[in-house]
C-alpha positions in Angstrom: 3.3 5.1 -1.5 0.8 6.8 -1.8 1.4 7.6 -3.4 2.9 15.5 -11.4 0.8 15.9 -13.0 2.1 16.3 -16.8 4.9 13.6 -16.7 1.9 10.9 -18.9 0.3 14.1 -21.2 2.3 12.3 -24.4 -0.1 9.1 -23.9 -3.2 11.0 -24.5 -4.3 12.7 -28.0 -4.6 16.6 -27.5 -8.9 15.8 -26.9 -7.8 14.1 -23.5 -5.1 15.2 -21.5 -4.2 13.0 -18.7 -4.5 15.6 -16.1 -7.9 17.1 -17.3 -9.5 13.7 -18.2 -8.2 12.6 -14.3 -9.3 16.0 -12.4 -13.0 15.9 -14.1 -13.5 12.0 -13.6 -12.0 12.3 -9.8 -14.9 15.6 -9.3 -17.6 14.2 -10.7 -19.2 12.1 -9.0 -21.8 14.1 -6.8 -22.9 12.1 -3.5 -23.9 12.5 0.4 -21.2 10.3 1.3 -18.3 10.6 -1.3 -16.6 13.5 0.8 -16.5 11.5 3.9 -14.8 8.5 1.7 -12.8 10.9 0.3 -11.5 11.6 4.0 -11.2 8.2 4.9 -8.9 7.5 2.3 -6.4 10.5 2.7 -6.6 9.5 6.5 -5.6 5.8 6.0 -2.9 7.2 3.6 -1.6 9.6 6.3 -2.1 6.5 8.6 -0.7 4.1 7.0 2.7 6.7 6.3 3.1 7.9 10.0 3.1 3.9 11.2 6.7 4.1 9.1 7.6 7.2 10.9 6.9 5.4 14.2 9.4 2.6 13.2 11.8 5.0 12.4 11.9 7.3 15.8 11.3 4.0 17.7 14.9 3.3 16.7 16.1 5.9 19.0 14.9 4.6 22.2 14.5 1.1 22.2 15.4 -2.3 19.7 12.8 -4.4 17.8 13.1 -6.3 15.4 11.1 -5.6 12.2 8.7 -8.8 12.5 7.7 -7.9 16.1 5.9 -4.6 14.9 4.2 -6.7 12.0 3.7 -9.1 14.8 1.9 -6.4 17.3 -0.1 -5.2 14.1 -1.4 -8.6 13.4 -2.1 -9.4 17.1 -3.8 -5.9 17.4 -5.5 -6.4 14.7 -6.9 -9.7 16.0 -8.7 -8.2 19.1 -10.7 -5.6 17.2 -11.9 -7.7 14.2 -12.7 -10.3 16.9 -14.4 -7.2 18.9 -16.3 -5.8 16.2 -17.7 -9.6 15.4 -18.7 -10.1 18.4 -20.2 -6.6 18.8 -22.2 -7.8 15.5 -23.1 -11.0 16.4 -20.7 -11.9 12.8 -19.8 -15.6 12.3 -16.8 -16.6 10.6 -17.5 -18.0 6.9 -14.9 -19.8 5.2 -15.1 -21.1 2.2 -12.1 -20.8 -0.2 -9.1 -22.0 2.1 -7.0 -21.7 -0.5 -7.3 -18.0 -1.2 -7.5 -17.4 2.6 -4.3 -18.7 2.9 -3.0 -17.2 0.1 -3.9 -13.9 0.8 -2.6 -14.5 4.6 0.8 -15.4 3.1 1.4 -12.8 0.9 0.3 -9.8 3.3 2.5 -11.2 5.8 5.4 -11.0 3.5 4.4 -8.0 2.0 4.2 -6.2 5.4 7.2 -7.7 6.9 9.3 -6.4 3.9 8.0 -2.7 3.8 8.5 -2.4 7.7 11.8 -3.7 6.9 12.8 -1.6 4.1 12.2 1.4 7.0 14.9 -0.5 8.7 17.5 -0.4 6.0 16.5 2.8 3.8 14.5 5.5 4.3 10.8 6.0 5.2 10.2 8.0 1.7 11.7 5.1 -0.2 9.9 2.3 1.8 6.5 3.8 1.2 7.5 4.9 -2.7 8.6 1.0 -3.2 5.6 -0.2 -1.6 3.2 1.8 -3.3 4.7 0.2 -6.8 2.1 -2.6 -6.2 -0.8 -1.4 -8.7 2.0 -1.8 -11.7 2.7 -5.6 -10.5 -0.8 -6.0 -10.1 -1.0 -4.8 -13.9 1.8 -7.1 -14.6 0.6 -10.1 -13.0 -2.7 -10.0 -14.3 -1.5 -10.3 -17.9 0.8 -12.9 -17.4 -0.4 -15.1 -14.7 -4.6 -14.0 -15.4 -4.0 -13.5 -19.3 -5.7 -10.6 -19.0 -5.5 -8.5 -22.0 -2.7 -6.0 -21.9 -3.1 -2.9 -24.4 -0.3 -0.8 -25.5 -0.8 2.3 -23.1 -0.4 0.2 -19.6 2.5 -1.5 -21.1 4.4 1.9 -21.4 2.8 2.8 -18.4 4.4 0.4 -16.6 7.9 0.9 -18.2 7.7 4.5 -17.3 7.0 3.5 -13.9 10.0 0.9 -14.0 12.3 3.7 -14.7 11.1 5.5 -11.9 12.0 3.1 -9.2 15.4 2.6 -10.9 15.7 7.0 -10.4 14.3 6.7 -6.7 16.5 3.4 -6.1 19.8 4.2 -7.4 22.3 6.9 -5.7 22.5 10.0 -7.5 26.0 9.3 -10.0 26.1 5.8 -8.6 25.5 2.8 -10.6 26.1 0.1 -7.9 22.2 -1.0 -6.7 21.7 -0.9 -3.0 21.1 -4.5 -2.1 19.2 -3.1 1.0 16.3 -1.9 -1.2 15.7 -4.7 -2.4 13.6 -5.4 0.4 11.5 -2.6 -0.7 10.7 -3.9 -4.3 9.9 -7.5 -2.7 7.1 -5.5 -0.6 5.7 -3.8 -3.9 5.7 -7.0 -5.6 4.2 -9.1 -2.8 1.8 -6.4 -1.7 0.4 -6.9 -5.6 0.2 -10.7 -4.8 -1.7 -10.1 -1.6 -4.5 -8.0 -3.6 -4.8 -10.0 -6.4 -5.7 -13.0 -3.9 -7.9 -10.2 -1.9 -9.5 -9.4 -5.5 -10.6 -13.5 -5.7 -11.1 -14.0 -2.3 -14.2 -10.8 -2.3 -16.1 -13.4 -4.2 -16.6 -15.7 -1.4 -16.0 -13.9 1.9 -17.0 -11.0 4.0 -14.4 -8.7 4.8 -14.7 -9.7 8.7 -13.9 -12.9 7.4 -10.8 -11.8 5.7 -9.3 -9.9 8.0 -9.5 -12.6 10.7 -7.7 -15.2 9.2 -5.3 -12.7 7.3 -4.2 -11.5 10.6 -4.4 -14.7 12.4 -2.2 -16.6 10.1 0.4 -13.7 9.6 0.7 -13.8 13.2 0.9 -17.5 13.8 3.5 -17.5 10.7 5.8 -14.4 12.6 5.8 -16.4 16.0 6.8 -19.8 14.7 9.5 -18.1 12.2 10.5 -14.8 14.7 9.5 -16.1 18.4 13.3 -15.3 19.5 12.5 -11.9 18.4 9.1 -11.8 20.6 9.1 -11.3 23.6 7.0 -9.1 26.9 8.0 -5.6 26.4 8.8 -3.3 29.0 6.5 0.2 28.9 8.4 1.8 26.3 8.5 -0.8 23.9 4.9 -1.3 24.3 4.5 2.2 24.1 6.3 1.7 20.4 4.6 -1.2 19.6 1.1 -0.5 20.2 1.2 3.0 19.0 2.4 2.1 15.4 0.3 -1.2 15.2 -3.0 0.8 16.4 -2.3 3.2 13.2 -1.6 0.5 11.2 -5.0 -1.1 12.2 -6.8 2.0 11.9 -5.2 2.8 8.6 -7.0 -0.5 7.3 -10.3 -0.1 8.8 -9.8 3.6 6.8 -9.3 2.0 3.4 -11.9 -0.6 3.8 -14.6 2.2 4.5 -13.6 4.9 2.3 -13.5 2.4 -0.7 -17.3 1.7 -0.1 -18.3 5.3 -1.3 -15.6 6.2 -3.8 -14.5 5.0 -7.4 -11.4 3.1 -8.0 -10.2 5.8 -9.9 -10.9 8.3 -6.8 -9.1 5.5 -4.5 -5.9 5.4 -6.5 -5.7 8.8 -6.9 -6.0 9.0 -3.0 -4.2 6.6 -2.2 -1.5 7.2 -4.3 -0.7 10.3 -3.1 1.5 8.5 -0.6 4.1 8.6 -2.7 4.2 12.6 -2.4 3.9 12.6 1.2 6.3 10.3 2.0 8.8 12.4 -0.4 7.3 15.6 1.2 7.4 15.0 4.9 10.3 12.7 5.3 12.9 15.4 6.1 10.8 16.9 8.2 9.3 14.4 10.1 11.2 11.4 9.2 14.9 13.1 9.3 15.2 11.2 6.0 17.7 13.2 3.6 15.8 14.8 1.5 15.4 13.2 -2.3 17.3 14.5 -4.9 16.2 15.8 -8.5 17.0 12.1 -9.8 14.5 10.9 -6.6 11.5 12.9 -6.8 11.3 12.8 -11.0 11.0 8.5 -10.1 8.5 9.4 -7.7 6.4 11.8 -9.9 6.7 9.1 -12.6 5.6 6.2 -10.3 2.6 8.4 -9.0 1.8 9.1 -12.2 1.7 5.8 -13.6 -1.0 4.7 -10.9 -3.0 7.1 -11.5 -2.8 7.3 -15.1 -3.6 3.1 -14.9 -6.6 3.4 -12.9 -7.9 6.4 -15.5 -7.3 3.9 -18.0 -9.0 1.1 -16.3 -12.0 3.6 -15.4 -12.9 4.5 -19.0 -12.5 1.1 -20.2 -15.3 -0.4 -17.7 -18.6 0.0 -18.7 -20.6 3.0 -17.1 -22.8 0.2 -15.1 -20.0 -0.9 -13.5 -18.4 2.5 -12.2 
């Protein structure tokens, strides 16, 4: 989902090749702590991939439903931002309910659809669909946010539409797999959740918005799931803990990398989950390998983030970098 190189060269004039404008930008900034954010993010994007994989080869041992691994995330997830308040003597500061609650909301859903979408389809595919959330973020913003829109993200997005339609739809099929569905509603609600998180930086720590992002989601899960919760035996807590500790850690990655890197570094990094979920997930996933039809949707998905965020990078001012 994170998630080549070539596939956006055409939107550029011959002075500024995509891939050479991207390199140099992603290289240049010099700093004592850009390497370690650098690590951070590849680490929460191998994190956040190999919590998928744990879904999957929990399958083979014991039965859970999808919302009690978002559940043990949330719960997890509770304990150590209440931990690492407590630790720092933190209070809780709300102030906007409203985006609190909104970003709570669409998380949840968010997460309860990609876990899902392992489920149903494949690990590549649920973390390709997922990571389609900076084009819906693109796509929101100028119709919800009337933000302007220029030309070039316009195509980008198209581009990127095509993709999913390459990675979604069986090679000479034409009938759309109902199934993944579940993995486009996580894209698109994952775009909701950070457009809220976008708002909600404003007027709230992060401490802040973790707690009640993962208190809510949980509260939601048991009062909607609570047949589907219930006290696991060793193996299923095994299962559960071990793909909700990643999960948690994966987040606590992001959050820290993105305090010493550009946006333009972080979707670069954090796209490249898209390649590693269509690299690995024969190998370590036993998904069937994606064919030609798959991995030119991926490349053009990937692509279109990155070649956003470069977009988005030269337009800010240099202040603002």
């Amino acid at each position: 989902m994170e998630v080549a190189g070539g596939v956006f060269c055409s939107f550029y004039s011959p002075r500024r090749l995509f891939p050479l404008s991207v390199l140099t930008a992603f290289f240049q900034r010099p700093g004592s702590r850009q390497l370690p954010g650098w690590l951070a993010l590849f680490a929460s994007a191998f994190a956040f991939y190999f919590a998928t994989v744990i879904i999957r080869r929990a399958e083979a041992s014991v039965e859970l439903h999808t919302s009690y691994f978002v559940f043990a995330r949330f719960l997890l997830g509770i304990c150590v931002v209440s931990a690492t308040m407590v630790c720092s003597r933190q209070k809780l500061k709300p102030v906007r309910w409203n985006l609190l609650i909104g970003r709570a909301l669409a998380n949840t859903v968010a997460v309860f659809c990609f876990y899902k979408t392992v489920q149903v389809s494949t690990v590549a595919e649920a973390n390709i669909m997922n990571m389609t959330y900076p084009l819906y973020v693109a796509l929101f913003s100028a119709i919800f946010l009337r933000t302007q829109t220029d030309a070039f993200s316009i195509i980008a997005v198209l581009a990127a539409t095509f993709g999913i339609w390459l990675v979604l739809m069986p090679a000479g099929e034409f009938v759309f797999p109902v199934d993944n569905l579940w993995g486009v509603a996580s894209g698109i609600t994952a775009a909701a959740a950070i457009i809220y998180l976008n708002f909600s930086r404003r007027w709230h720590d992060s401490q802040t918005i973790l707690f009640f992002m993962f208190s809510i989601g949980a509260v939601l899960l048991y009062i909607f799931f609570h047949e589907q919760i219930f006290w696991p035996d060793r193996a299923e807590f095994f299962w559960l803990f071990t793909c909700s500790a990643v999960g948690v850690a994966g987040q606590y990655l992001l959050t820290f990398g993105f305090r010493y890197v550009t946006a333009l570094e972080g979707s670069v990094i954090g796209s490249s989950r898209i390649l590693l979920a269509a690299l690995l997930g024969p190998l370590v996933a036993f998904d069937p390998p994606l064919g030609f039809g798959g991995w030119c949707g991926a490349l053009l998905i990937f692509s279109a983030n990155v070649a956003l965020a470069a977009h988005r990078h030269r337009a800010q001012p240099l202040a603002q970098r």
